[in-house]
C-alpha positions as CSV (number, residue, x, y, z in Angstrom):
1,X,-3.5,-10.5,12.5
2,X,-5.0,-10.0,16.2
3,X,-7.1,-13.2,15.6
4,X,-5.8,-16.1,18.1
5,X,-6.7,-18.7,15.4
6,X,-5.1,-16.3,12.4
7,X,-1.9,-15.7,14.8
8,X,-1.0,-16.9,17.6
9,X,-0.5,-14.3,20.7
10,X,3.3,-15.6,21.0
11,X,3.9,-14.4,17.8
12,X,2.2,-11.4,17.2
13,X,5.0,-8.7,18.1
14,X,7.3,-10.4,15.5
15,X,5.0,-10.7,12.8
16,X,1.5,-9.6,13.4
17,X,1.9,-6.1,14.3
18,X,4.9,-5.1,11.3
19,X,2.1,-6.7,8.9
20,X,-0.6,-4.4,10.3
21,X,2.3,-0.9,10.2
22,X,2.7,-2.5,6.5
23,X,-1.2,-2.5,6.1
24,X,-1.7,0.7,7.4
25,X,1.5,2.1,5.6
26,X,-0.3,1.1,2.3
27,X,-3.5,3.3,2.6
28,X,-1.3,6.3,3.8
29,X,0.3,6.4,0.5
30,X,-2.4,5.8,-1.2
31,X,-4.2,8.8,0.6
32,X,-0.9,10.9,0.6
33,X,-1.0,10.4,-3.8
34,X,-5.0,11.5,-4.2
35,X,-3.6,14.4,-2.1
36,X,-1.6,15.4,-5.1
37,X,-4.1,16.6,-8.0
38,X,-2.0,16.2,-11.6
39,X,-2.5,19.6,-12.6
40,X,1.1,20.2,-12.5
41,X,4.1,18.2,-13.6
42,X,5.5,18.6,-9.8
43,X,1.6,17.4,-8.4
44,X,2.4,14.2,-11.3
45,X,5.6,13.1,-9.9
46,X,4.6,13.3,-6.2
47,X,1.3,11.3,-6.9
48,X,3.4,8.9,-9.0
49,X,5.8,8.5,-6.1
50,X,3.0,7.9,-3.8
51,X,1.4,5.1,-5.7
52,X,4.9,3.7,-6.1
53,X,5.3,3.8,-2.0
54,X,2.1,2.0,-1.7
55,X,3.1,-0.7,-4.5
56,X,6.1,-1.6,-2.4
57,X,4.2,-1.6,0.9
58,X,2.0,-4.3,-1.4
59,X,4.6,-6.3,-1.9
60,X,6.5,-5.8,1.5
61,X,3.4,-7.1,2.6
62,X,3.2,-10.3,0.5
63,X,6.7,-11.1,1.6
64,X,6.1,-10.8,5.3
65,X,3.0,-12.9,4.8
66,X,5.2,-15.6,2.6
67,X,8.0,-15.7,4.8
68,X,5.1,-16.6,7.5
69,X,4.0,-19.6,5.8
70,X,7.5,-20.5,5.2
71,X,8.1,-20.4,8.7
72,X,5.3,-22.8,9.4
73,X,4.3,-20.6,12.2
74,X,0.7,-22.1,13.5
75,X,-1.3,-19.6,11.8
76,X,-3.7,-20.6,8.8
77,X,-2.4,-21.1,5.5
78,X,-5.6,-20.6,3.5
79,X,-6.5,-17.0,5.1
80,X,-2.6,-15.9,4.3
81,X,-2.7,-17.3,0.7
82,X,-6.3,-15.3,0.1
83,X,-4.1,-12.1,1.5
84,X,-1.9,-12.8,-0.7
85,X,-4.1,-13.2,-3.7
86,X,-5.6,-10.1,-2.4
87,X,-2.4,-7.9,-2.9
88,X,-1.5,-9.2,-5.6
89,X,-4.5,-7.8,-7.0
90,X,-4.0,-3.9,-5.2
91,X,-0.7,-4.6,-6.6
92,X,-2.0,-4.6,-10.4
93,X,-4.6,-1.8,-9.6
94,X,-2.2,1.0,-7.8
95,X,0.2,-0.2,-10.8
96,X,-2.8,0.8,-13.4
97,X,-4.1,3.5,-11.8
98,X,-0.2,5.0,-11.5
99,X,0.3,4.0,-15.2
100,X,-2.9,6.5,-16.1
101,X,-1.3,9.6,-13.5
102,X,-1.3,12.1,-16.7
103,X,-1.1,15.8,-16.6
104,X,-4.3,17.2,-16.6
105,X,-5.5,21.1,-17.9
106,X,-3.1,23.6,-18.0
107,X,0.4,23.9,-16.3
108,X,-0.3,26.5,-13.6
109,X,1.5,28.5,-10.9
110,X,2.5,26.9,-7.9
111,X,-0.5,28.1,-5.4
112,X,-0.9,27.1,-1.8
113,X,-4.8,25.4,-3.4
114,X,-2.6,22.1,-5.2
115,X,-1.0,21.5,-1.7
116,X,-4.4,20.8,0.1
117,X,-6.1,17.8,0.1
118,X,-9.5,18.0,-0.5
């Protein structure tokens, strides 16, 4: 997106640097869910939330990249459709790996340890 031949500079407030905070927002989530280990049902839901943020980051960022092409802005339409193809295939894995979140062990106490990340 900071390219001059993906973007042009004239448009890189409107469209470039929300795409990047949408990029950027996606691997927070995704950080912010292995945060969560599924040892309790509370540490399930939160990771599950998580990985549900980052799917709609995915496809935030699919429609901010298809509204770009739609716009015929002067960028190139070949490296936005292979971003495209790209999240739509992050899509299907954070959907997988949220479909597999499963209580694991033992229900335990709440303990200041399942907060942390590692």
């Amino acid at each position: 997106m900071l390219q001059e031949s993906a973007v042009p500079k004239r448009y890189r407030l409107t469209n470039g640097l929300p795409t990047i905070e949408a990029a950027r927002s996606i691997v927070y989530n995704i950080n912010r869910a292995d945060c969560f280990y599924p040892n309790r049902e509370e540490n399930v839901i939160e990771r599950k939330k998580y990985l549900t943020l980052a799917i709609a980051d995915c496809e935030q960022l699919c429609l901010d990249l298809q509204c770009m092409l739609k716009m015929n802005l002067p960028v190139k339409p070949s490296c936005l459709e292979n971003l495209i193809g790209m999240l739509d295939e992050e899509i299907e894995l954070l959907k997988g790996a949220r479909k597999r979140v499963r209580l694991v062990g033992k229900a335990s106490k709440v303990g200041e340890d399942d907060l942390q990340c590692d």
